[in-house]
C-alpha positions in Angstrom: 59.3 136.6 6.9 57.2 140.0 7.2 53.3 139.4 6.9 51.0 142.3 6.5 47.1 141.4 6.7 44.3 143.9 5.5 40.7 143.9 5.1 39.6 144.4 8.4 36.5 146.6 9.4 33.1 147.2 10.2 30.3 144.6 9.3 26.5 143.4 10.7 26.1 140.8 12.5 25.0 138.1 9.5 27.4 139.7 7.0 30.3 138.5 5.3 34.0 140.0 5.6 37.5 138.8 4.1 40.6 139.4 5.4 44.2 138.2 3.6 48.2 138.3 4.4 50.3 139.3 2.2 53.8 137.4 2.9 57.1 138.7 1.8 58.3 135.4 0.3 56.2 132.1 -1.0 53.9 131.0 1.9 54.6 127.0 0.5 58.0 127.8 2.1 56.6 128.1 5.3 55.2 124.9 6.9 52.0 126.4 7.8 50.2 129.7 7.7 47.0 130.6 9.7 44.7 133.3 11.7 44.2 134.0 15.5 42.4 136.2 17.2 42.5 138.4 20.2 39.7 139.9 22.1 40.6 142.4 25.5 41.6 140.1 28.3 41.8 137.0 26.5 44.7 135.0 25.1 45.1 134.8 21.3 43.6 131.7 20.0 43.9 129.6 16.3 40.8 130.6 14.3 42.3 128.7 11.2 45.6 127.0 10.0 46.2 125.5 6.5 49.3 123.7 5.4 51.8 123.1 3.5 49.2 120.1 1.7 46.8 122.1 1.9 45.0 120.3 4.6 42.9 122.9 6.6 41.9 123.2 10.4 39.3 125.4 12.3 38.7 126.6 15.7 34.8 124.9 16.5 33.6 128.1 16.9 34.2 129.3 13.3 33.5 125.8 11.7 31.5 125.7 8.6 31.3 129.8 8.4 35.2 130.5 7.7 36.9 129.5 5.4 40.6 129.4 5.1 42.8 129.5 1.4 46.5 130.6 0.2 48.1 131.6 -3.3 51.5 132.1 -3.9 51.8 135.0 -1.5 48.4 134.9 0.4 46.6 134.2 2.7 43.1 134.3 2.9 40.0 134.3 5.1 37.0 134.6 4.3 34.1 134.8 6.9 30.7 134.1 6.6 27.1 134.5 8.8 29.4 137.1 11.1 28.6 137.2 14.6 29.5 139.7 17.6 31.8 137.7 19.2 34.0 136.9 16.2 35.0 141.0 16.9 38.3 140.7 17.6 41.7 141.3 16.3 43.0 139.0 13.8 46.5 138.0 13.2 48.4 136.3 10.4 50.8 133.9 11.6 53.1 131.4 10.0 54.6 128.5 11.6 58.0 126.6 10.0 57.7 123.7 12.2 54.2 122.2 13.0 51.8 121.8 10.6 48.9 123.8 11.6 50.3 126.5 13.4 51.0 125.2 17.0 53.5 127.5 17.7 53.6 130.6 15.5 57.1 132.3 14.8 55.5 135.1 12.3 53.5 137.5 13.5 51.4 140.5 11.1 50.3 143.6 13.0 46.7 142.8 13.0 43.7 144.0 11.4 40.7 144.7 13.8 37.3 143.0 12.9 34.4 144.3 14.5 30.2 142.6 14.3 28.3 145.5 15.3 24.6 146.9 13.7 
């Protein structure tokens, strides 16, 4: 499965940004689907998962400002009341055996996200 995100970029702090994945073949195949993000010097980390029901999951720090939906094909995220430290790159990942995206297996190349004024 190839996944190719885009809609990364520059935004204020306060602002409102969303990104999406693009999967080569139906994401309801796929057990569960998500985001992380990576910042310099830290480990990658689950922003948001949604399964195969539907049923969604966020990281605390993102809780009630993103917000995590699929199609057929996508996968989006939408991100609300922006803050500096959600700058980071964010990854599309898709997971065939857990259902939120415990241990990714596809990987896109990342789009870079950056909360700056």
């Amino acid at each position: 499965v190839q996944l190719v995100e885009s809609g990364g970029g520059l935004v204020q702090p306060g602002g409102s940004l969303k990104i999406s994945c693009t999967a080569s073949e139906e994401i309801f195949r796929i057990n569960s689907m998500g985001w992380y993000r990576q910042v310099p010097g830290e480990r990658r980390r689950l922003v948001a998962g949604i399964n195969f029901s539907g049923a969604t999951k966020y990281d605390d720090a993102v809780k009630g400002r993103f917000i995590i939906s699929r199609d057929r094909y996508t996968v989006h995220l939408q991100m609300n009341s922006l803050k500096p430290e959600d700058t980071a790159i964010y990854y599309c990942v898709g997971d065939p055996a857990t259902v939120f995206v415990s241990t990714p297996v596809f990987w896109g190349q990342g789009t870079q996200v950056s909360v700056s004024v």
